[in-house]
N, C-alpha and C positions, 0 to 999 in steps of 0.2 A: 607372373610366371613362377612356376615349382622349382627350386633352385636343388640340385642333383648332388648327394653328395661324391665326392672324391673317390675311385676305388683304386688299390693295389693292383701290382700287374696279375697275382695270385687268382683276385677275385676275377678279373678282363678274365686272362685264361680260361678260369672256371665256365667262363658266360659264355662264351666262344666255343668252347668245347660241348658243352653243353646244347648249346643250340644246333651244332653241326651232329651233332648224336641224334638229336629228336628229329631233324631237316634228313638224313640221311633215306630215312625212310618214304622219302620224295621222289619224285623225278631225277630231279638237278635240283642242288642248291642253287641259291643265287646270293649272291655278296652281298649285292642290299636290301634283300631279307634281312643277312646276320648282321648287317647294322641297324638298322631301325630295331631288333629287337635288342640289342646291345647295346643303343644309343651311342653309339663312338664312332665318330668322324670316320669317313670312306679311306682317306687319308691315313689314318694311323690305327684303321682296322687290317689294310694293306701289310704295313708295318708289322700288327703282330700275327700275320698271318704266315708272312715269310720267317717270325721268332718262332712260330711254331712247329712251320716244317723241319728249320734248323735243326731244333731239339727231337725230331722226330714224333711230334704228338699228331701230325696232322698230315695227310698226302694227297697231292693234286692227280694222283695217274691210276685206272684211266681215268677218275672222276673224283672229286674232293670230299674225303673221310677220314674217322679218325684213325688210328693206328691201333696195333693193343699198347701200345705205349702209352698212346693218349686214352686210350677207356678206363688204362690203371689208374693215371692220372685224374681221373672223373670218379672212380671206387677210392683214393683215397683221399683225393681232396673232400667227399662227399664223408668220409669217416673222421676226420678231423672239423667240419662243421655238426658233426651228430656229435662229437665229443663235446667240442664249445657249448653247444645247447644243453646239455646233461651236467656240466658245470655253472650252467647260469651266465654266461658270455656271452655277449654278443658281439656278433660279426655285421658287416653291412650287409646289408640284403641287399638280393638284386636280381635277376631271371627267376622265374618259381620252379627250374624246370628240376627240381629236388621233391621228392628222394629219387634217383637213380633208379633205374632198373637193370645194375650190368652184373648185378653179385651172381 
């Protein structure tokens, strides 16, 4: 078995956010779509679901999307990975679902 590296809650966010941007364009999302593509327990996907309504990046009514809070949050989190790549850094990888289309 493939052993998974560790991510930050930055990169979660990123994955999460990300997937709900590209799903948006569906029906209905469904939660464990955005866990199986996220790999992260139904459990503590729950968890950072209600962190991100908290912070405003994400809203359940009438149906679960991002915010423009959270699309800013996906244009800059997505400019500070284009940074790191241009300096020769790397970051974990994790969802492909980059580059962005929200500029």
């Amino acid at each position: 078995m493939r052993k998974i590296k560790r991510r930050d809650r930055m990169k979660i966010y990123g994955d999460i956010l990300s997937i709900l941007y590209h799903e948006t364009k569906k029906e209905k999302i469904v939660l464990t779509h955005v866990q199986l593509k996220t790999n992260v327990p139904y459990d503590r996907l729950k968890k950072y679901m209600d962190e991100l309504k908290e912070l405003g990046l994400i809203q359940d009514e009438p149906s679960l999307q991002l915010t423009k809070k959270g699309q800013q949050y996906l244009r800059e989190y997505q400019t500070v990975l284009d940074f790191m790549e241009r300096m020769g850094l790397m970051y974990k990888k994790g969802i492909s679902y980059t580059p962005l289309l929200l500029r």
